[in-house]
C-alpha positions in Angstrom: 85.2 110.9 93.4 87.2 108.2 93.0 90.7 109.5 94.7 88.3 110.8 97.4 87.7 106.7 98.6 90.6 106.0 98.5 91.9 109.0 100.5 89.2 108.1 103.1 90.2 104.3 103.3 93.6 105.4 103.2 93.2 107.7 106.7 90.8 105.2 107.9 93.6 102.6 107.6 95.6 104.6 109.0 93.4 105.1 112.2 93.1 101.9 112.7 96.7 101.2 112.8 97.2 103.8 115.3 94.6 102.6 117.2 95.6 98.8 117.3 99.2 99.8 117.9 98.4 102.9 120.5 95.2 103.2 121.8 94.2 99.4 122.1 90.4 100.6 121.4 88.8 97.1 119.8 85.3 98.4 119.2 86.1 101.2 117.4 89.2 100.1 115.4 87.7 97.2 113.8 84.9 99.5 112.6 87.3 102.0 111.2 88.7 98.7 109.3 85.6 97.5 107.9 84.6 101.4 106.8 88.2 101.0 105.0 87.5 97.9 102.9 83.8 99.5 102.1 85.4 102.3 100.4 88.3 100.1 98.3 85.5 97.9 97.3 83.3 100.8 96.0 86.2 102.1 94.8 87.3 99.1 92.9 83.4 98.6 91.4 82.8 101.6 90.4 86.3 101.7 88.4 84.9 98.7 86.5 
């Protein structure tokens, strides 16, 4: 369950970069960014 956050964040990051760099989409992208550092975080406490 673990590797499956981080896979998420990881193509949610991802998303985001694309977006900020490409698309230019402000709304969306900073959501994908936020959905990102959710998972890490759940990631990281349920590690612990």
């Amino acid at each position: 369950m673990r590797s499956l956050l981080y896979i998420i964040a990881v193509i949610l990051v991802i998303g985001w970069l694309l977006g900020v760099f490409v698309y230019s989409v402000s709304g969306l992208i900073h959501i994908l960014l936020v959905l990102a550092v959710i998972a890490l975080i759940l990631g990281l406490i349920r590690r612990a």
